[in-house]
N, C-alpha and C positions, 0 to 999 in steps of 0.2 A: 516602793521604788523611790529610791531619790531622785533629786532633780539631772546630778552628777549621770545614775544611772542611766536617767531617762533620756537624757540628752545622747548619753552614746548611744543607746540601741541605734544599729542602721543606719548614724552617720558618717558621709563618705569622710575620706581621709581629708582632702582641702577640699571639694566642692560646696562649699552651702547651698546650693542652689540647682536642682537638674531637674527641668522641667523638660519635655519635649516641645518642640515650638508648634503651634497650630497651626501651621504655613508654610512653605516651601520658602526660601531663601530668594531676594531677587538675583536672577540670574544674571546679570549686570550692573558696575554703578558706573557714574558719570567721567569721562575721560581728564586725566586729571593736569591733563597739560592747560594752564592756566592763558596763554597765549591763545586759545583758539578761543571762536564763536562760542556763544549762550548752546547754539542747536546743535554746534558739531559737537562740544561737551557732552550734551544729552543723547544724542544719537545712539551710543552704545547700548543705553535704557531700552532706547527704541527700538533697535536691533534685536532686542533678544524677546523681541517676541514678534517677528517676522514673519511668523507663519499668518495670525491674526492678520500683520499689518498687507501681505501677498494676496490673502484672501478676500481683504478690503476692495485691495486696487484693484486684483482683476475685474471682479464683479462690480467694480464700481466704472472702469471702461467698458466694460457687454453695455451697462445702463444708461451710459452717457451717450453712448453710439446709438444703442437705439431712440435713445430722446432726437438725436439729432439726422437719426433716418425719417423723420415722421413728418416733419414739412418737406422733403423732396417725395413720399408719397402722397403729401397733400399737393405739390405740384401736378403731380401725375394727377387725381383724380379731379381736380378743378380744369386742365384741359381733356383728359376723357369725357365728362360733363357736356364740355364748352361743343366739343366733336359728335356727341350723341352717341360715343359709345360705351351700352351697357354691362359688355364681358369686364371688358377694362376695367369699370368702375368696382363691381363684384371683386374681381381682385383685388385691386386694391384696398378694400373696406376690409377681406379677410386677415391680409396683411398689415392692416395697421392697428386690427383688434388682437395680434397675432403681438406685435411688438406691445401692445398694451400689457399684456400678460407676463409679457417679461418683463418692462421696464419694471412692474409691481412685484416680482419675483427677484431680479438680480439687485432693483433700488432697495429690498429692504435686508438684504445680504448684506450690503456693501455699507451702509449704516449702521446695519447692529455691529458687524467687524470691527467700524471705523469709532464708535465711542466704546465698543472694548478697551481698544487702543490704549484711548484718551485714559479710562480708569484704570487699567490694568499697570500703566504707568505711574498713575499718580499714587497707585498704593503702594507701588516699589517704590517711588523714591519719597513716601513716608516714612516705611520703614529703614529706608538706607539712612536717613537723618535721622530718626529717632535713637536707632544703633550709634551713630557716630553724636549725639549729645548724651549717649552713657558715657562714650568713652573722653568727653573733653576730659578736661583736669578741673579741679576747685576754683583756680585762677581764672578759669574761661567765665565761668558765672560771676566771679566775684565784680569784673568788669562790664558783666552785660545784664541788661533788663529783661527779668521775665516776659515782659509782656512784649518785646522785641521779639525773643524766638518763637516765643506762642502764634505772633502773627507772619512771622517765618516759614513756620511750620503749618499753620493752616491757609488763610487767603493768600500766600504769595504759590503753593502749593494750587491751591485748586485756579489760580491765575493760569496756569501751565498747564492743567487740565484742561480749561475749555479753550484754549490755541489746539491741543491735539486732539482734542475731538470736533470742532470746529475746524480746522484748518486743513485737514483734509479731504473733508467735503468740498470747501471753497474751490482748492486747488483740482479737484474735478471739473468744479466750472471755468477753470480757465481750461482742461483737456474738451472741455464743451466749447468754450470758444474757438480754438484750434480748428475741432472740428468743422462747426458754422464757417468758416471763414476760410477754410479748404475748397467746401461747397461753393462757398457765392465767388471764389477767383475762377476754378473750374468753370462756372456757369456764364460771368461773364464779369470780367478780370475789373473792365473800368467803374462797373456799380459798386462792387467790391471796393476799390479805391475810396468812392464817394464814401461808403457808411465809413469808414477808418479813420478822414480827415480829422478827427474831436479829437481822437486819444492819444496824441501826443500832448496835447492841452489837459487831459485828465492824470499823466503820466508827472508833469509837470507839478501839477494841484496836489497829487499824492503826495509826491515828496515833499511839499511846505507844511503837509500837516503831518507828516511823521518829524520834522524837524521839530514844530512845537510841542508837542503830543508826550516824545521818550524822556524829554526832562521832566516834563508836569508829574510824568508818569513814576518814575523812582521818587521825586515828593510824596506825593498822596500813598504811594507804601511804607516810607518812614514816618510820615506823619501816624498813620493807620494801626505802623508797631509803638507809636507814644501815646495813643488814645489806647490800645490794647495794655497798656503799663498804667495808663492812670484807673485804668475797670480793673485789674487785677490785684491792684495794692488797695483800692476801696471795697475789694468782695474780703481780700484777705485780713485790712484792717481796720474792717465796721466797725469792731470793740472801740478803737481809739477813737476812731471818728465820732462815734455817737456818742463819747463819754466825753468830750470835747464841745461836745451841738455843735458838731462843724460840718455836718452838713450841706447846710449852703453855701459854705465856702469850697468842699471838695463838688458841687454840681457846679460852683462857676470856674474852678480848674478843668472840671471838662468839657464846658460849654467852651473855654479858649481854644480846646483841644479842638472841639469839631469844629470852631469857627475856622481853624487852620487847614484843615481837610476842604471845608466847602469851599474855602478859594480854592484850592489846585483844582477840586471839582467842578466849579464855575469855570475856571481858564480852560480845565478839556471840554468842557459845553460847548462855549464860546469858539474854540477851534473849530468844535465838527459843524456849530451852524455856520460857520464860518467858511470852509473847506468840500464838507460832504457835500450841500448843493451842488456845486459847482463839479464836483466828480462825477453825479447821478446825472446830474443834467445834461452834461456836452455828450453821454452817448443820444440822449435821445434829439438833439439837432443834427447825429445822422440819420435817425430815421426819420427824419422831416424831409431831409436833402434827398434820400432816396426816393419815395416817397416822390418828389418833386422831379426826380431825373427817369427813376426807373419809370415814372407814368409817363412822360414824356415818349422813354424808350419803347414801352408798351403802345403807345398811340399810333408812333410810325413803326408799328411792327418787328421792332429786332427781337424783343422779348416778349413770349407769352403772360396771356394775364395770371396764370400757375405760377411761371417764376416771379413774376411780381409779388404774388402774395406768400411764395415760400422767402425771397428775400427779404421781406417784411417781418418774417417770425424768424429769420437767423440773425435778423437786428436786434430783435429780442434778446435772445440767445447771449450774441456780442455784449450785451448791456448787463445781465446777470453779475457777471463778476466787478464787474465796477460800484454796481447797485451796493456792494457790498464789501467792498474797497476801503468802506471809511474805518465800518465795523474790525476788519482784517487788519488794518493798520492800527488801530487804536488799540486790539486784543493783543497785535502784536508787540509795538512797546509795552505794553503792561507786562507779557509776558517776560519779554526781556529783562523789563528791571524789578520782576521776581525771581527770574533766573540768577540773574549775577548777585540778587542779595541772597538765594536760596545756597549759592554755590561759595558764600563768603564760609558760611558756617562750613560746608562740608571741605573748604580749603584749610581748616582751623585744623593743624595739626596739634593732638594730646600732648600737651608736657609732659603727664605722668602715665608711661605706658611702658612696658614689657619688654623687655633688652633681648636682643639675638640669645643671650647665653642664660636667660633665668631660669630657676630651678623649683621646685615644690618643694615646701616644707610639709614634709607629712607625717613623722613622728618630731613635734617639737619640744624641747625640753622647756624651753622658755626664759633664756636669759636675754634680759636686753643692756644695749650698751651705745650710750651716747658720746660720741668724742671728737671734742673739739667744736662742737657744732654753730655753724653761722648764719642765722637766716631772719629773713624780713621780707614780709611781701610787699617791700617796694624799697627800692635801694635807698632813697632817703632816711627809712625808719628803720632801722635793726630792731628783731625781738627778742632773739638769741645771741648771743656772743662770746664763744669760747666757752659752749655750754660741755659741761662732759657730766655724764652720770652712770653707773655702774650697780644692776641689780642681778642678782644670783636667781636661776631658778626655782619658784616659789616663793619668793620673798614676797611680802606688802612693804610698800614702800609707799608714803602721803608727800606729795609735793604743797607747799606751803609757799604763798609769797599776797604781794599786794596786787589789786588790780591791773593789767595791762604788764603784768613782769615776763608772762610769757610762758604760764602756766598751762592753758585750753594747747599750746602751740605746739609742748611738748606732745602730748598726744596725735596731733594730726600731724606730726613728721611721723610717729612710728608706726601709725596707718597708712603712709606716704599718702597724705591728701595733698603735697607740696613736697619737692625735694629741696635740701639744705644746699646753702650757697655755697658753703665749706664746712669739712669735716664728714663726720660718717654716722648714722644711725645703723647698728646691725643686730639682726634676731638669730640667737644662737652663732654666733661668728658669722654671719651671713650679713652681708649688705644689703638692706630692704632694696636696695634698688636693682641688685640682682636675683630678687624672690618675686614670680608671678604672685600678680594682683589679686587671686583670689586666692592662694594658698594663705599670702600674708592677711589678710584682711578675715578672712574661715579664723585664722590664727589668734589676730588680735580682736579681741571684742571692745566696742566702745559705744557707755551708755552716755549720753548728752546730754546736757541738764534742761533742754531745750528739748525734749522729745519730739518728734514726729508720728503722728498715728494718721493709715492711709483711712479712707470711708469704706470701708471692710468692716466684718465682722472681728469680734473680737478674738478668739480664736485664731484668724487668720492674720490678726496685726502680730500675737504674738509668734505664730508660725513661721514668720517671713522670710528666717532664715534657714527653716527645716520645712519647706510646705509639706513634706510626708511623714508630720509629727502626729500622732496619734493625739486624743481626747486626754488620755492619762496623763501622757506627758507634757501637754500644753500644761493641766492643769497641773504636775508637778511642779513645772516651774513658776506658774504663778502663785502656786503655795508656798512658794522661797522667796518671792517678791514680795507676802503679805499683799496679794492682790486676790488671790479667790475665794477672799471675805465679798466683797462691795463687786465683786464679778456674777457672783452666785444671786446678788439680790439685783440685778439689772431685769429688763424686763422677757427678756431671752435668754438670759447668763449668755456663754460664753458665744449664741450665734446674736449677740445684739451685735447690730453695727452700727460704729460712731459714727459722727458726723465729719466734717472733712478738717483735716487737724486733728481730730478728738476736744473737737472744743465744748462738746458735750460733756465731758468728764473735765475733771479738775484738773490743779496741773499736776498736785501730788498722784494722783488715780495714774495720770499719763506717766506718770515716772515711773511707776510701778509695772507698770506693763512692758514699758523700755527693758529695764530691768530684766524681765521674764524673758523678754523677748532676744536677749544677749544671753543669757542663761542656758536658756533651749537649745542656742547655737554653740554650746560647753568651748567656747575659747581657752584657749590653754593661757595667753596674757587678757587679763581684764582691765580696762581701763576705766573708773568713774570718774567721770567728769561731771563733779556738782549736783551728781546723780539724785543725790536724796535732798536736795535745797527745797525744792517744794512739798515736802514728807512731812505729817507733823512730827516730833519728837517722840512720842510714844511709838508710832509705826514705824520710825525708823530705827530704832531698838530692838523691835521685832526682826526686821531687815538685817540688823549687824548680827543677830543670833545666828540665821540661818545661813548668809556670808562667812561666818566665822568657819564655819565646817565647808561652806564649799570653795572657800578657797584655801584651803589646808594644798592643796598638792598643784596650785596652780599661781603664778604669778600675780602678783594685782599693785596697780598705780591709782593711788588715789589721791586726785585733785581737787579738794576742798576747803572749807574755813570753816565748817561747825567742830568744836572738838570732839563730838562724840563719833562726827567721823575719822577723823585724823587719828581715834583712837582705836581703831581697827587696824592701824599700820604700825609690822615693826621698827620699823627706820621713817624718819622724818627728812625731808629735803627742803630747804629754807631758798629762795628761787629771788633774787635781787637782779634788779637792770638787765634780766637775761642772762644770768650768771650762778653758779651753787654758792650760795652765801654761807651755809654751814651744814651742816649732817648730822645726827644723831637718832636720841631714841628722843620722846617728846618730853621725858624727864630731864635729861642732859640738857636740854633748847633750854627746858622754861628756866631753869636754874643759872645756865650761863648767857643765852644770846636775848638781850634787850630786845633786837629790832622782831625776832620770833614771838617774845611778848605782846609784843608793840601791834602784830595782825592779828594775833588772838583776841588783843583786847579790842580793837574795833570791831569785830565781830563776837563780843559780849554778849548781847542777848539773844544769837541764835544758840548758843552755847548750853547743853542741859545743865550744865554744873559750875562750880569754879574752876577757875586756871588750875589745876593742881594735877599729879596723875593719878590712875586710879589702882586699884589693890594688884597689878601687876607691872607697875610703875612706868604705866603707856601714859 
């Protein structure tokens, strides 16, 4: 079976890719009016899993209510006591072993419900982010730090997890205060008065520490995604660093970084010991006042010594959610300003996405056609300009120029990893940009001279565009890459799995598997891009034998500077200032165009041979 073969059995027409997902879809994303609240954004999240959140609440007021029936049965039974009546007292002991049974029955309902909640959220809007960072554009990353979305996506994420499973509970103890404080007006309206005098003074304190608190707060998260960017460029580029001995100089880049973090970390310290006392504390100088008036009241008999000591434990009560006021407000700006930077990305709408009217290419002939084309990714620098080029289906065609002329660029417009500023890139008379994303891309294959290999088995690095390729045909196609020599002597063949990059394997090993791995996915346009740069000469000879046959019936653009690759293409395209500087076969170039000379010859020794052509006068 060839690789040709193999590759078709059983692949869909454009899909490369049909997995079935392991998970249900969140059934909600975040409301996208940018005007509203961090919460009322999020709400919708929240909403759609209502049932959990209904289940929470109710059983979470049965709980609260009976917490807060249990000192008005303690009033009753400290004056049954006081009265020496024993019926009374039996009652009430069954009754309040009776609310004990519940409270430990609907309390631990109303918990497990309420950090459902909190997770059941935070995986939905995982995945709602993850989804929506496949779909930025190339330009979304080209401007932003890995290690920015990484901490985007994880601590500004679980930031908004413990508000929602935290904050719900909280928000019970304020229906717990309610309650308390229903009781003691009921009971006797001016004690009541007394314990409440503080918190207008804690109500006050609140607010100057959320004042200081939400700025510090959005720092120490962007500080958090620039230490999470300086770990992730030192795991990713240990090679340089240690081939360098720098070292100590990449541990005192990160030492600056935490030093940055532990101030804003010290200024929220400094707030809460600052602020929290003073919130915790003025509830409990009303139950001092109480305390002082209510025994007073008890003395001269308007109240019993029952209510006295049940108003004493709804003082309590009263104080819970203050106790814990500091923590609430501190959770909650952090939440906040991981909200608004979690919801910066998910406002980031795709440049490059899928027009009302796009179509599937699903028998492609394979012509492409550049015209006119203008582009630069950033309006200062053009890379293209007034680029026009025109290939027939099935033709090889080698784009040839200098450094930075704009050769890598041609390829990633006709992937549309970037749309052109002017002019038109189109496959088979179609405008890439009215061709869905996956059709075109199934379409065009593109090897990178920079491969990427996941920490996967091998096998599955080359699959990744067919996962239900069989063993055969994995291994057909790495027998076309001249890869399942040095795959078979691994220490698992084909289920060894690399390390992350494939930095276990060489760079030629990893190109070779690229290779296979575009192969398998049988593109009807192939695009190398400097594919075999890190190949020695010999195996890439090998490579051009088994290329030669398969791309007989299939387009291919090839962008390189060794001539033994260039020599695999019928047509040469000479690529100046973003511009087609000449055309031909690579006999005509080297005979009439100098400046065509002129890139061959600085790249002389990767060259197997001399400038000349060979016995078919490539």
């Amino acid at each position: 079976m060839t690789v040709a073969d193999a590759a078709s059995v059983g692949a869909p027409d454009f899909e490369p890719v049909a997995i079935a997902a392991h998970y249900d879809s969140p059934a909600a994303g975040i409301d996208p009016d940018q005007d509203k609240g961090w919460m009322k954004r999020l709400w919708p999240m929240v909403r759609a899993h209502r049932a959990t959140l209904k289940i929470g609440v109710a059983t979470g007021v049965v709980a609260l209510a009976i917490q807060a029936a249990v000192p008005a049965l303690g009033r009753s039974a400290v004056d049954a006591a006081l009265q020496g009546d024993r019926q009374a007292l039996w009652i009430v002991f069954g009754l309040t072993a009776a609310l004990g049974v519940g409270r430990l029955i609907f309390g631990g309902i109303y918990r497990y419900q309420l950090f459902k909640l909190g997770w059941n959220v935070e995986t939905d809007l995982r995945a709602i982010m993850y989804e929506h960072l496949t779909r930025l554009s190339f330009s979304y990353y080209d401007r932003t730090q890995s290690g920015d979305v990484i901490s985007r996506a994880n601590s500004d994420i679980r930031s908004l997890q413990l508000l929602l499973a935290f904050g719900p509970l909280i928000s019970m103890n304020v229906l717990m205060f309610a309650m308390a404080l229903g009781f003691m007006v009921y009971v006797h309206p001016w004690l009541a008065l007394v314990a409440l005098a503080p918190l207008p003074g804690v109500y006050w304190f609140g607010l100057k520490f959320r004042n200081q608190v939400f700025p510090l707060s959005w720092v120490t998260q962007a500080r958090m995604a620039d230490l999470a960017t300086i770990v992730d460029e030192n795991v990713n580029g240990t090679r340089v660093v240690k081939s360098f001995a720098a070292e100590k100089r990449q541990i005192a880049v990160l030492g600056r970084s935490a030093q940055r973090i532990q101030w804003t970390n010290v200024e929220i310290s400094n707030s809460r010991a600052r602020w929290n006392p003073l919130i915790e504390s003025l509830p409990r100088l009303g139950t001092a006042m109480v305390v002082l008036y209510g025994g007073w009241l008890a003395i001269e008999g308007q109240v019993s010594i029952g209510t006295l000591l049940a108003f004493s434990a709804y003082v309590i009560m009263l104080q819970v959610p203050f106790r814990m006021a500091g923590f609430v407000l501190m959770q909650g700006q952090r939440a906040s300003a991981a909200a608004q930077r979690i919801f910066e990305i998910l406002d980031e709408a795709p440049e490059i996405a899928d027009s009302a009217s796009a179509v599937d290419i699903v028998e492609p002939r394979g012509r492409v056609d550049f015209e006119k084309v203008c582009f630069g990714y950033n309006a200062e620098t053009p890379v293209l300009s007034e680029f026009t080029l025109h290939i027939e289906p099935g033709e090889r065609v080698a784009i040839v120029g200098s450094t930075g002329c704009g050769k890598s660029t041609v390829a990633r417009l006709l992937d549309r990893f970037y749309d052109v500023d002017r002019g038109s890139v189109r496959l088979d008379g179609v405008d890439v940009r009215d061709i869905t994303l996956r059709s075109l891309r199934h379409t065009v294959g593109l090897v990178l001279d920079e491969p990427f290999l996941f920490s996967a088995s091998v096998h599955d690095n080359i699959a990744y565009g067919r996962p239900s390729a069989s063993r055969a045909e994995v291994a057909a196609a790495a027998s076309a890459a001249q890869a399942h020599g040095f795959i078979s002597e691994l220490a698992h063949g084909y289920d060894s799995v690399v390390s992350e990059r494939g930095y276990t394997l060489s760079g030629g090993q990893r190109q070779r598997i690229a290779i296979a791995r575009t192969l398998l996915a049988n593109p009807k346009v192939l695009v190398l891009d400097d594919a075999t740069s890190a190949i020695d000469v010999t195996v890439e000879e090998a490579i051009h034998r088994a290329l030669q046959a398969l791309m007989a019936d299939r387009t291919t653009i090839i962008i390189a500077h060794r001539l033994s690759t260039i020599s695999l293409a019928e047509r040469v395209v000479v690529l100046d200032r973003g511009r087609v500087a000449n055309t031909g076969t690579h006999a005509d170039l080297l005979a009439t165009d100098p400046h065509y000379v002129e890139i061959l010859a600085r790249h002389r020794d990767e060259s197997p041979g001399p400038l000349r052509p060979d016995e078919n006068g490539r």
